[in-house]
VOVEXDREN-196600 format. One record per atom (N, C-alpha, C, O, CB): x, y, z; residue in three letters. Coordinates in pm, whole numbers, padded with zeros to 5 digits, always signed. Glycine has a CB too. Layout:
! VOVEXDREN-196600
XYZALA...
END
This chain:
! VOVEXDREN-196600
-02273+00767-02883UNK-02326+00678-02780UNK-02299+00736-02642UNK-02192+00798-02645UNK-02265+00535-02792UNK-02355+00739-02529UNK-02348+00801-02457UNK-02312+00678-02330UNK-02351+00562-02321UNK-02462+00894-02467UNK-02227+00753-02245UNK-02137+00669-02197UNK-02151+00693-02025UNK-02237+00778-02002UNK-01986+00702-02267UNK-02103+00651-01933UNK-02074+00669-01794UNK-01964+00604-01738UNK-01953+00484-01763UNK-02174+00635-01722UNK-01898+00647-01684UNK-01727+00603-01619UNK-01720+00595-01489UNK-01786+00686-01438UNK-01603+00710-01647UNK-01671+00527-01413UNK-01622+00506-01272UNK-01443+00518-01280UNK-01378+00453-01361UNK-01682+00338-01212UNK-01402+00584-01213UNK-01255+00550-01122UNK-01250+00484-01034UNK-01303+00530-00934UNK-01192+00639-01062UNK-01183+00341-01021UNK-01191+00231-00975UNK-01078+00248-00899UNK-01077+00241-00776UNK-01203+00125-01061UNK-00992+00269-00959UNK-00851+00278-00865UNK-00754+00418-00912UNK-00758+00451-01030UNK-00744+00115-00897UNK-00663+00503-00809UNK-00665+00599-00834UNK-00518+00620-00751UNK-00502+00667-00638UNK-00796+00661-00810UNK-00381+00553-00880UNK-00291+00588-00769UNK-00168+00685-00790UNK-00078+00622-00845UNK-00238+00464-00721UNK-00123+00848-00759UNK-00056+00943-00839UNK+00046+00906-00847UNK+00105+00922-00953UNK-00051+01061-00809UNK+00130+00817-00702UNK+00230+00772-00693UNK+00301+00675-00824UNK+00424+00670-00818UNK+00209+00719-00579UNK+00243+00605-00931UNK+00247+00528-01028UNK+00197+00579-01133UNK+00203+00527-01244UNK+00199+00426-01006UNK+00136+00702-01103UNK+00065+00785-01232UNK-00029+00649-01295UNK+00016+00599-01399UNK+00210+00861-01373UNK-00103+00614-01262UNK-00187+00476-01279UNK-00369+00517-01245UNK-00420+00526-01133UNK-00113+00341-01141UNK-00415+00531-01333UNK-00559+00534-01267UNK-00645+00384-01368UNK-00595+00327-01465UNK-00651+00734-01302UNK-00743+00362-01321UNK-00835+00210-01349UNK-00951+00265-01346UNK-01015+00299-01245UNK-00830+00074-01234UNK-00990+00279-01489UNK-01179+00323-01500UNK-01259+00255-01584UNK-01241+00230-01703UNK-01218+00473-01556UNK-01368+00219-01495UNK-01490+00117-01572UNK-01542+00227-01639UNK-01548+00343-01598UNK-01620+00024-01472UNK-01597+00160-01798UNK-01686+00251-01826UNK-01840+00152-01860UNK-01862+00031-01856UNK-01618+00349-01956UNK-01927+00272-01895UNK-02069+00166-01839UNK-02168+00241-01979UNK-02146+00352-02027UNK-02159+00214-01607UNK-02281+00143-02024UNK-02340+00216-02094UNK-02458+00076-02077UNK-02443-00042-02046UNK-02261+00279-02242UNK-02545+00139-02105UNK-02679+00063-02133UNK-02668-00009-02263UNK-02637+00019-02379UNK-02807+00161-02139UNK-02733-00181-02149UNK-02716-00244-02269UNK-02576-00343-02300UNK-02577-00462-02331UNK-02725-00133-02362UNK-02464-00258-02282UNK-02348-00322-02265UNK-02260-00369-02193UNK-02258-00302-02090UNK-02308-00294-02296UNK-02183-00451-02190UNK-02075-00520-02094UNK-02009-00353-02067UNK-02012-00242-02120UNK-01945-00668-02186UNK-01953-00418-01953UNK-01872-00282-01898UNK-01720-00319-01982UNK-01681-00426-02029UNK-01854-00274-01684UNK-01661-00199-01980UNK-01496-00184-02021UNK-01416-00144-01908UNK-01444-00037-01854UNK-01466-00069-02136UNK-01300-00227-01856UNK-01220-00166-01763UNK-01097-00166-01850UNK-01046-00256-01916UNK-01210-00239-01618UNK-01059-00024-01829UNK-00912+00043-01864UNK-00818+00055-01767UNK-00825+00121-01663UNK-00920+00178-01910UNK-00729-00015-01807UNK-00619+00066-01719UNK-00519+00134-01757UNK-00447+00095-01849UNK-00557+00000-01645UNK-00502+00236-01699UNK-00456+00406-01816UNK-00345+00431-01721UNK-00356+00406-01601UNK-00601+00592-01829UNK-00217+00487-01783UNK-00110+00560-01722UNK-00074+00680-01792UNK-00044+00694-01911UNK+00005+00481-01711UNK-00087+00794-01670UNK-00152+00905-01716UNK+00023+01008-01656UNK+00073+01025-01545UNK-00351+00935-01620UNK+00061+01049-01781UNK+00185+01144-01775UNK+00163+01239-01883UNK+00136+01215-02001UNK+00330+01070-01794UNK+00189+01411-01791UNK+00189+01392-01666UNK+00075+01401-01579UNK-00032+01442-01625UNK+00267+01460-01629UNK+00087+01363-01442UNK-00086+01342-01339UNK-00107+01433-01312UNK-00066+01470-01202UNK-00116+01266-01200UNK-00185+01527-01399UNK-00282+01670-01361UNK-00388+01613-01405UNK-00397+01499-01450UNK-00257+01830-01437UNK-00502+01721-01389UNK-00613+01711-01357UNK-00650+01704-01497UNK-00724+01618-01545UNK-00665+01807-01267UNK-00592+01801-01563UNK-00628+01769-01765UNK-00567+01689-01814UNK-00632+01639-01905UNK-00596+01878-01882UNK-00447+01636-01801UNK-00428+01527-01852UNK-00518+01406-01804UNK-00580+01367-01903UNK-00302+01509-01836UNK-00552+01326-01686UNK-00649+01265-01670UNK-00787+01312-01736UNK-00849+01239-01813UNK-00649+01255-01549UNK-00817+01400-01710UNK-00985+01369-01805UNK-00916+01360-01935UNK-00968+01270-02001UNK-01136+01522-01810UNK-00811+01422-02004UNK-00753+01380-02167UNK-00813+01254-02207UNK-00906+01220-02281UNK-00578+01353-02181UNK-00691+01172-02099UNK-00670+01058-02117UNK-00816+00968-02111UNK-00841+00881-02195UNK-00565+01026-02023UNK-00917+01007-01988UNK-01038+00891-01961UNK-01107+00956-02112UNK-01116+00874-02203UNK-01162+00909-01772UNK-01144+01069-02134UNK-01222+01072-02277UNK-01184+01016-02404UNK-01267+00980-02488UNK-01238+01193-02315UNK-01042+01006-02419UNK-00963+00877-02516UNK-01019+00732-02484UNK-01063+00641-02554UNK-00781+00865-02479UNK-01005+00744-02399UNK-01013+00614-02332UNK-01137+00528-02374UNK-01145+00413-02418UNK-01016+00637-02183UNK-01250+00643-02340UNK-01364+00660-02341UNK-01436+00619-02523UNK-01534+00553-02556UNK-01372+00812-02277UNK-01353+00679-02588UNK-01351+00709-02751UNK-01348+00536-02797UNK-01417+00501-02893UNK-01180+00824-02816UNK-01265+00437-02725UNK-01195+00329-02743UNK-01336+00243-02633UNK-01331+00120-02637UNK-01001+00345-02690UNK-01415+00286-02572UNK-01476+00175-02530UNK-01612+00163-02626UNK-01675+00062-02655UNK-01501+00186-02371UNK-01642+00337-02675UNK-01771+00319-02769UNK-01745+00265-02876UNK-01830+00179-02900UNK-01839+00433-02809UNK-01640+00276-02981UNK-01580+00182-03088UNK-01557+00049-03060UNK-01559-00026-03158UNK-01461+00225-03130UNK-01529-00011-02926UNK-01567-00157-02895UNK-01710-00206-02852UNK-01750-00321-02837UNK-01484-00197-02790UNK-01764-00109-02839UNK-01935-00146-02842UNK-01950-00135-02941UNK-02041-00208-02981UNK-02045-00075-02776UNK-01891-00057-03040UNK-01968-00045-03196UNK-01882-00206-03272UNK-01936-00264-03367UNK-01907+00162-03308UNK-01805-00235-03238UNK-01718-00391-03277UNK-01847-00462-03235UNK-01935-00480-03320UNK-01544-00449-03167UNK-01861-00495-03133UNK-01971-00577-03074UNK-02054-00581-03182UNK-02049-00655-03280UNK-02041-00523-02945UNK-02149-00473-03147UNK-02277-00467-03212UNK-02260-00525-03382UNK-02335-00604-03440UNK-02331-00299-03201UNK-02157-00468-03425UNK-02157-00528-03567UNK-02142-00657-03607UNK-02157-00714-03715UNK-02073-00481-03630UNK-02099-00702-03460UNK-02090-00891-03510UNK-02230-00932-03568UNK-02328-00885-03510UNK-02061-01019-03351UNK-02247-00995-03649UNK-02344-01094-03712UNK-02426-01199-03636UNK-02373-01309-03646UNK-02274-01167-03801UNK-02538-01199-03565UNK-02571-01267-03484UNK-02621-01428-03526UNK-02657-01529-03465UNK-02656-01186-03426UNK-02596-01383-03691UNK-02646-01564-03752UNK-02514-01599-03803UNK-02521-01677-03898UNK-02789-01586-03907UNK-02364-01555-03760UNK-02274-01583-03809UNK-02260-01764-03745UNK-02261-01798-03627UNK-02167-01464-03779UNK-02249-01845-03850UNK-02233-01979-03756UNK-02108-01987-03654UNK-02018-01906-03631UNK-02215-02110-03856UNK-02134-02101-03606UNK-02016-02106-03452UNK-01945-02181-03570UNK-01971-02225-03682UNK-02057-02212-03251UNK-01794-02164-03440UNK-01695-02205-03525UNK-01679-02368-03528UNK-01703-02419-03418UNK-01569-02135-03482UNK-01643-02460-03632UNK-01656-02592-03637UNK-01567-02673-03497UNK-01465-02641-03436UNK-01601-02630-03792UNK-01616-02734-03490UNK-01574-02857-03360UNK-01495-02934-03356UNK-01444-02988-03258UNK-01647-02943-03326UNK-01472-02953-03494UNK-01404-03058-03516UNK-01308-03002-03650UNK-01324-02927-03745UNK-01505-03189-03538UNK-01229-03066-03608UNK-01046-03046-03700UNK-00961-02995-03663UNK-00960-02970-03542UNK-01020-02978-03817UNK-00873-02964-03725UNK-00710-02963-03670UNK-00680-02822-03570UNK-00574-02809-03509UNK-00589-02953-03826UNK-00784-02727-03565UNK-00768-02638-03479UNK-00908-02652-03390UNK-01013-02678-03449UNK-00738-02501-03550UNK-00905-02635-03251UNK-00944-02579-03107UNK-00946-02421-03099UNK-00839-02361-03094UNK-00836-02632-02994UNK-01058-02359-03098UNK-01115-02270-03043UNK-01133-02232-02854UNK-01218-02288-02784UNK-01222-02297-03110UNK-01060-02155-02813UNK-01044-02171-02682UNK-01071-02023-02609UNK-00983-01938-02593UNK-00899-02233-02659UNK-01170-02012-02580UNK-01233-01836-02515UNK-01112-01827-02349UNK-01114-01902-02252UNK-01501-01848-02441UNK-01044-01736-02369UNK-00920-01745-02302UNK-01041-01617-02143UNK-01124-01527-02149UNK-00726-01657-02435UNK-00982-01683-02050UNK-01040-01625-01896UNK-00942-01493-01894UNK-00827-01502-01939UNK-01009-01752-01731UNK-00998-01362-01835UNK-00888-01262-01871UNK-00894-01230-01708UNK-00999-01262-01651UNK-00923-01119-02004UNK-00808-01181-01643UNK-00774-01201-01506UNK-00694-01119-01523UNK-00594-01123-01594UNK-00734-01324-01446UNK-00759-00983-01415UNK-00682-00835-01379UNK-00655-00892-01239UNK-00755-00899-01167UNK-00784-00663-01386UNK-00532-00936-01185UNK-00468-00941-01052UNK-00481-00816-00937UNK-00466-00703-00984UNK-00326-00959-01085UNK-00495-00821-00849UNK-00503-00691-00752UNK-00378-00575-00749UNK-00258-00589-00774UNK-00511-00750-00599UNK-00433-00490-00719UNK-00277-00410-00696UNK-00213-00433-00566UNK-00261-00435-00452UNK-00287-00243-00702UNK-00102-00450-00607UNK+00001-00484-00507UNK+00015-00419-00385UNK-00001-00301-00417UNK+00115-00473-00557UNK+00039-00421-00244UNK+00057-00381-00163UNK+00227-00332-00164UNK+00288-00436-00141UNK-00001-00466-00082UNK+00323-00224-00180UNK+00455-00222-00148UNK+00423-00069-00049UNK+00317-00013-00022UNK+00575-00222-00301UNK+00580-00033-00009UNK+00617+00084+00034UNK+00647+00140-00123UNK+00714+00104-00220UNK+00743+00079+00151UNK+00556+00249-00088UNK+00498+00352-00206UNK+00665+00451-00173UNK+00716+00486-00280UNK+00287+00460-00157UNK+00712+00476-00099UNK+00834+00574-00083UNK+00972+00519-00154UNK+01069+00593-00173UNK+00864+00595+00081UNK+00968+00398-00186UNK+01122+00278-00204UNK+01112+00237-00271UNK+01214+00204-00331UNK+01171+00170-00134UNK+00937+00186-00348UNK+00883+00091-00480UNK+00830+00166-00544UNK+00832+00284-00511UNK+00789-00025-00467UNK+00756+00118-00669UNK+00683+00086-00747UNK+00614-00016-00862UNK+00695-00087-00921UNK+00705+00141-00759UNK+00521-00026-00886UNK+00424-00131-00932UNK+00412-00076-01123UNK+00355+00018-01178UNK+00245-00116-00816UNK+00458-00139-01150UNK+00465-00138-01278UNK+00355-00309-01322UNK+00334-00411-01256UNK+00658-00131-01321UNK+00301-00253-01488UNK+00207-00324-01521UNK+00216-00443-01618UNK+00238-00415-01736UNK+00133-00245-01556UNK+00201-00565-01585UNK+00282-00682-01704UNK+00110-00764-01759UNK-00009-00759-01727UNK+00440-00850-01587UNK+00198-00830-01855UNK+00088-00892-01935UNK+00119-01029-01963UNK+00204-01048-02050UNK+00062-00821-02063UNK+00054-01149-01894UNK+00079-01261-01953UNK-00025-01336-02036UNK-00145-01313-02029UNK+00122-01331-01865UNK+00025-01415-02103UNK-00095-01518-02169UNK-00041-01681-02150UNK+00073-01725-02172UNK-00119-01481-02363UNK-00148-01747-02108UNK-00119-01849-02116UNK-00214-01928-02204UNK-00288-01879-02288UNK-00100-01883-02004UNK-00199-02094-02166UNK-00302-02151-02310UNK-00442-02118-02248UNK-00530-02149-02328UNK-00292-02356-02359UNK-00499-02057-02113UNK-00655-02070-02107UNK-00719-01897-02059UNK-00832-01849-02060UNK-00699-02213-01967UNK-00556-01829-02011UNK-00576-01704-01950UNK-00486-01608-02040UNK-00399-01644-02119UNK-00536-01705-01790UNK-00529-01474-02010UNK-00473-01376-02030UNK-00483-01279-01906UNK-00590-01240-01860UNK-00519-01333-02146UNK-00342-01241-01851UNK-00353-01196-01749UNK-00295-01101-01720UNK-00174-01111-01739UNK-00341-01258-01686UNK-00352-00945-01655UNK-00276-00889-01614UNK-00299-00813-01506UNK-00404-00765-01464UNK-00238-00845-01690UNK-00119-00806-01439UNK-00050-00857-01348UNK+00008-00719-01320UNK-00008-00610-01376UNK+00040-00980-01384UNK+00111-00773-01175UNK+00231-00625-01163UNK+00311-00681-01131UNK+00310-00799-01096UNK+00224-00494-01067UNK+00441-00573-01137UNK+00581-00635-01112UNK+00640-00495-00977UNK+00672-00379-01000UNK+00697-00645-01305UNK+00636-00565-00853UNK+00654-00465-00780UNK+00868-00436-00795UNK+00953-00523-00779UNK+00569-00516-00608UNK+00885-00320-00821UNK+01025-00300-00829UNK+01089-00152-00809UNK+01057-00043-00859UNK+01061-00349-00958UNK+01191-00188-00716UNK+01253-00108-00639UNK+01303+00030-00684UNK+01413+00020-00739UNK+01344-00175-00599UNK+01241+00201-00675UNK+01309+00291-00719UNK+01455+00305-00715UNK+01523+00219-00659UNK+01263+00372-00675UNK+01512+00416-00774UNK+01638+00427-00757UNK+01615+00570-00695UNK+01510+00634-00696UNK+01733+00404-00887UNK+01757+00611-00632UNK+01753+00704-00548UNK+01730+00833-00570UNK+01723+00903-00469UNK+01838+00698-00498UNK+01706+00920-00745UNK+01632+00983-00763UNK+01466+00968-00792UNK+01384+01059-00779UNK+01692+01022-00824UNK+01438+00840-00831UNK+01310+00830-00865UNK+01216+00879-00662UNK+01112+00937-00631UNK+01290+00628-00952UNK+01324+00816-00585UNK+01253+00826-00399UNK+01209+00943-00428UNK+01090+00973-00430UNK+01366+00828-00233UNK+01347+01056-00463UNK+01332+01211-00417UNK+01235+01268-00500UNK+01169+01366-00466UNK+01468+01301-00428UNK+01221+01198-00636UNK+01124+01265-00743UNK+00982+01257-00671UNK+00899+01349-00667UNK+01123+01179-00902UNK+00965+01084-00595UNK+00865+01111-00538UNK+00817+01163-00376UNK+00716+01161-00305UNK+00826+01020-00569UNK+00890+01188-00371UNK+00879+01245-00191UNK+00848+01393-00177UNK+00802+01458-00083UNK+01040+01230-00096UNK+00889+01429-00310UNK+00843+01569-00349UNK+00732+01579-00398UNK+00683+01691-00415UNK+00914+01631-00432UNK+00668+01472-00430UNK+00522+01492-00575UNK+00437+01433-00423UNK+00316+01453-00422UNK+00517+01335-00800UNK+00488+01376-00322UNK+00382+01315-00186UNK+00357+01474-00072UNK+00257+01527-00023UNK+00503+01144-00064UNK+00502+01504-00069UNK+00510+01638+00016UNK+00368+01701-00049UNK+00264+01689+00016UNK+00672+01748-00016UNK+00367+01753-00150UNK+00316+01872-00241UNK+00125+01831-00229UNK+00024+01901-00239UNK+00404+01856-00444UNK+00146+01704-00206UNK-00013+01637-00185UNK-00084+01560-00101UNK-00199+01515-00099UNK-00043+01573-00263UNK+00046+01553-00010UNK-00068+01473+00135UNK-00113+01583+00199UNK-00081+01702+00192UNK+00015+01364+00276UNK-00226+01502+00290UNK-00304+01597+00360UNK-00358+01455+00471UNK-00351+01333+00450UNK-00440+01700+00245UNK-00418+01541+00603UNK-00458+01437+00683UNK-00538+01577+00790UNK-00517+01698+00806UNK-00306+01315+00751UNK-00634+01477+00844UNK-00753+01545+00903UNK-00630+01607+00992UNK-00510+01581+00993UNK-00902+01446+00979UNK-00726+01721+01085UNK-00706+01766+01211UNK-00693+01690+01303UNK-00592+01669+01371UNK-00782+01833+01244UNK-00854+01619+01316UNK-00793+01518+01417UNK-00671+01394+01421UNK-00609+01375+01525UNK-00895+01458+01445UNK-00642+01305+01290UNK-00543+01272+01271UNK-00391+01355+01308UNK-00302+01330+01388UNK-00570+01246+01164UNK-00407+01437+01233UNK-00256+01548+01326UNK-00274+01565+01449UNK-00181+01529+01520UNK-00231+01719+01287UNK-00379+01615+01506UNK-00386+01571+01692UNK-00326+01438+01741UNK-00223+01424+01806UNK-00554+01552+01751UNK-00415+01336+01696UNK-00370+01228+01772UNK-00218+01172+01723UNK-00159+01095+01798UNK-00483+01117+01761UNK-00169+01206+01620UNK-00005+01190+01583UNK+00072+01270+01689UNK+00150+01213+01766UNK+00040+01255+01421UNK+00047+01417+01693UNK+00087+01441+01834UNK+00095+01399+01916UNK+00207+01367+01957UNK+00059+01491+01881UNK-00020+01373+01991UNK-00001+01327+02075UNK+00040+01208+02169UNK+00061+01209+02291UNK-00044+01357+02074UNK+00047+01084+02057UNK+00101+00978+02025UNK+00270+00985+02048UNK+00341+00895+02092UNK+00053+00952+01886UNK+00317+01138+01999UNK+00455+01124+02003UNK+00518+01194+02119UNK+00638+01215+02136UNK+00511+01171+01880UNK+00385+01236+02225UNK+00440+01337+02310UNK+00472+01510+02285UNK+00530+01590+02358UNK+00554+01277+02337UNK+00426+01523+02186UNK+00463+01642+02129UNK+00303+01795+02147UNK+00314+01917+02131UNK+00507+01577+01942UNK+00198+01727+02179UNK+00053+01776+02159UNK+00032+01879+02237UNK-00031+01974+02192UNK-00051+01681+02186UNK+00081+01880+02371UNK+00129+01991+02428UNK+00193+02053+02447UNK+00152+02147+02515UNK+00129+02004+02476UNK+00302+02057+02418UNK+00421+02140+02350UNK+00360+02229+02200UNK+00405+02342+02182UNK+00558+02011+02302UNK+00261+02172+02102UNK+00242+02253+02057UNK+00140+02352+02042UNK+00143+02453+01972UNK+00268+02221+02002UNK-00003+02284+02158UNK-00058+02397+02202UNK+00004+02543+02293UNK-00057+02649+02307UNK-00146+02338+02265UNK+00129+02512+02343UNK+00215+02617+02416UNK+00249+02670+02332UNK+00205+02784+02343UNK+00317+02593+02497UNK+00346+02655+02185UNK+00378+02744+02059UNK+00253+02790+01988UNK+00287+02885+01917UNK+00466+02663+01952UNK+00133+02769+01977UNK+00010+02783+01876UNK+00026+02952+01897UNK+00043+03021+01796UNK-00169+02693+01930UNK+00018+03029+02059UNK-00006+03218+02080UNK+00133+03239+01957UNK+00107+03276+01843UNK+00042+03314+02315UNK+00267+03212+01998UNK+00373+03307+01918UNK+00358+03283+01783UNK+00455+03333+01726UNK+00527+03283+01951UNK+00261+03217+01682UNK+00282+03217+01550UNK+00183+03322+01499UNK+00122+03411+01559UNK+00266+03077+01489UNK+00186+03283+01364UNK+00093+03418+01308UNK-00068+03400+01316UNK-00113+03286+01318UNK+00126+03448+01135UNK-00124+03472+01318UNK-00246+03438+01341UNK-00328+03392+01208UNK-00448+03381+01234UNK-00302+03549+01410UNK-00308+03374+01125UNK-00333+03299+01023UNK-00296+03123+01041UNK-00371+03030+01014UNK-00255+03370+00914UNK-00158+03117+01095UNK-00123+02969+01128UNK-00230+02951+01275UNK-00295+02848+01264UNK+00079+02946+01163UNK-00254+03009+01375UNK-00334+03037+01470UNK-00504+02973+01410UNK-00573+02886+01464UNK-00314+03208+01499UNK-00531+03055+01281UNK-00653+03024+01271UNK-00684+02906+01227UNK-00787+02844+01257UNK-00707+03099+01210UNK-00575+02860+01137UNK-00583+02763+01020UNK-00574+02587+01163UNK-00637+02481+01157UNK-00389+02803+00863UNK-00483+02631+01255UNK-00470+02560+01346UNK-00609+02521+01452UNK-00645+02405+01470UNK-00365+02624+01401UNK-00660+02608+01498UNK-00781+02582+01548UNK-00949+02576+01445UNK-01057+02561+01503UNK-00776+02692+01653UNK-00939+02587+01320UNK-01027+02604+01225UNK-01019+02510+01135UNK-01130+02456+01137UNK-01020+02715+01172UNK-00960+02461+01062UNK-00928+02399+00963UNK-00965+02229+00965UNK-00936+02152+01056UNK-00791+02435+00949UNK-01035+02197+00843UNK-01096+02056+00884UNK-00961+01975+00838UNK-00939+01869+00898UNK-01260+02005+00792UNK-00900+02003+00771UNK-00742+01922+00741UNK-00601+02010+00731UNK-00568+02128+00713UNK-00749+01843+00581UNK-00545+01895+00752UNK-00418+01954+00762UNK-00253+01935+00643UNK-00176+01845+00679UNK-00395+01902+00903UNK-00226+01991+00558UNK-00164+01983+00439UNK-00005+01989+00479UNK+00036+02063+00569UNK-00218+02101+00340UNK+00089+01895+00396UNK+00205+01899+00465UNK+00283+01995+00395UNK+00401+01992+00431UNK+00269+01771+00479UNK+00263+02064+00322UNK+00325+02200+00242UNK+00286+02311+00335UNK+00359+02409+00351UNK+00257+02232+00075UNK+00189+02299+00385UNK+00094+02438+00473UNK+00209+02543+00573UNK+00256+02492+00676UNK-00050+02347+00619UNK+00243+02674+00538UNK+00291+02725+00635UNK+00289+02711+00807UNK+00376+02739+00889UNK+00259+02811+00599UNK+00147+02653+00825UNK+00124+02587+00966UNK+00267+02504+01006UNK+00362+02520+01083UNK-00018+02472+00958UNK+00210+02381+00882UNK+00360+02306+00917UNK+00481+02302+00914UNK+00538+02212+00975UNK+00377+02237+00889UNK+00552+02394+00846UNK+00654+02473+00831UNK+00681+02521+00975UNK+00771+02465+01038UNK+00626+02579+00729UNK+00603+02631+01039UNK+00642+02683+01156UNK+00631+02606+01282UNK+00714+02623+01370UNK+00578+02790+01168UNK+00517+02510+01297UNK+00527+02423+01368UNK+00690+02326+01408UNK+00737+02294+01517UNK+00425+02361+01309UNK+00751+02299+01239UNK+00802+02213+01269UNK+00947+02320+01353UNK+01030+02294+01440UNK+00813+02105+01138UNK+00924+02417+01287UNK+01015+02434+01302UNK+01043+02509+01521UNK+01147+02514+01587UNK+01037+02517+01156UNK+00952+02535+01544UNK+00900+02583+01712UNK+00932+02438+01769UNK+00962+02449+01888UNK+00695+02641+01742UNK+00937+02274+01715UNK+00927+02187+01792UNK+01053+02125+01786UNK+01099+02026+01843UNK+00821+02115+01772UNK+01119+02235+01672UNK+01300+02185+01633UNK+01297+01996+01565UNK+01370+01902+01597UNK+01427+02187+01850UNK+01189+02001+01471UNK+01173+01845+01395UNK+01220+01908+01266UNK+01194+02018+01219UNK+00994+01756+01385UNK+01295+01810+01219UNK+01369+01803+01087UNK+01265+01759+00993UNK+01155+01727+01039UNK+01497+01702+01087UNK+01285+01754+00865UNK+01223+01779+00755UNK+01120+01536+00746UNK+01007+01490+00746UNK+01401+01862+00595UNK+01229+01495+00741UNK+01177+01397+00783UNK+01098+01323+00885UNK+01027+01226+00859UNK+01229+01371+00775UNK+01118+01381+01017UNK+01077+01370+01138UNK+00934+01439+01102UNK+00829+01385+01135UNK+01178+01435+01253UNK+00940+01558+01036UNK+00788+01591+01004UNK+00701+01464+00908UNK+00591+01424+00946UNK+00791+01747+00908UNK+00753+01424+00810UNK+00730+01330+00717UNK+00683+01244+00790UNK+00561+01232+00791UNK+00828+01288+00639UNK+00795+01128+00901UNK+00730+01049+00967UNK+00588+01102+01034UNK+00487+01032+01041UNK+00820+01004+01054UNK+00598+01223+01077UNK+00461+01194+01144UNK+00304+01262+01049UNK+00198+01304+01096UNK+00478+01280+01314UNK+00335+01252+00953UNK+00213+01278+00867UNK+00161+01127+00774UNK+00055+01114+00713UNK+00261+01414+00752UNK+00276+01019+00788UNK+00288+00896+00745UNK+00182+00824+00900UNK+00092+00740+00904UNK+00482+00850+00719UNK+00235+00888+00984UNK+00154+00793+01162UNK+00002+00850+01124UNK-00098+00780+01119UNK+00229+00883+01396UNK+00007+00998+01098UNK-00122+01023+01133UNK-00209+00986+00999UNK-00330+01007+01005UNK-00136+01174+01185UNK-00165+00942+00904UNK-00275+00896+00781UNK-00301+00729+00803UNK-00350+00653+00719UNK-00198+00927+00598UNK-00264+00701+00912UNK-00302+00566+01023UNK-00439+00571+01096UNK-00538+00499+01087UNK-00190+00560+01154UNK-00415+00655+01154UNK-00489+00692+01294UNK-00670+00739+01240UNK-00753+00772+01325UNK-00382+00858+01383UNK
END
């Protein structure tokens, strides 16, 4: 059966991605998949599994019996089509938290939910390293963080003594990566500590 998928929500920090899948003809399927570890092959792994599990519930469907009678009305059991309710994702500080995924049922819903809860002090560093390694923010965003902090001309005065590769990447470049040798030498010409850089790649994915 041939299938089509959306990524609905997409978050590395939780290793958490949310994909509709779609096919003619049928109700859509939303998954929500936790994907370890978050590379690029393990995610498609995981959505084509995923994927495997929404055509076998179209093939459930289809096999229901369409002259199967409804279920009786009357006697000692109630038949009750339960409302299923995916809650939003939570808003926390992604650096201190995380959103883990719960499941309730009640007598009319089935619901699921999150439980926002507090890292511990290696899980921060595990992730401050997996954020380092993958934020990025425009040029102009890193401009106006500069210059926001007073710092924007001070580092057009350092831009001649670096290498001309950080030179090019600096006046050329449509974004700006916080691993990038740029930022490395930058930080280090403006005498900002490793965090002080952090804060301001956190201002400029604002701006």
């Amino acid at each position: 059966m041939d299938y089509t998928y959306e990524i609905i929500k997409y978050h590395p920090q939780d290793l958490f991605i949310q994909v509709k899948y779609m096919a003619d003809g049928k109700p859509d399927i939303l998954r929500n998949i936790v994907v370890k570890p978050f590379t690029q092959e393990e995610i498609d792994r995981f959505i084509d599994m995923n994927g495997q599990y929404a055509v076998k519930t179209w093939g459930y469907i289809d096999a229901v019996d369409p002259n199967m009678p409804e279920p009786p009305t009357t006697g000692t059991k109630t038949f009750v089509q339960k409302e299923i309710v995916n809650e939003p994702y939570p808003d926390f500080d992604e650096f201190t938290q995380k959103a883990e995924q719960t499941y309730t049922e009640t007598d009319t819903q089935c619901i699921n939910g999150w439980n926002v809860l507090d890292m511990d002090a290696q899980e921060q560093a595990d992730y401050l390293v997996l954020w380092r390694n993958n934020v990025a923010v425009t040029m102009r965003q890193c401009r106006l963080a500069l210059k926001n902090q007073g710092l924007l001309a001070t580092v057009q005065s350092n831009i001649d003594a670096l290498s001309e590769d950080s030179q090019i990447e600096w006046e050329y470049s449509a974004a700006v990566e916080r691993k990038s040798p740029l930022v490395t030498s930058l930080g280090g010409a403006l005498g900002l500590t490793e965090v002080q850089l952090d804060d301001l790649f956190k201002l400029a994915a604002t701006l």
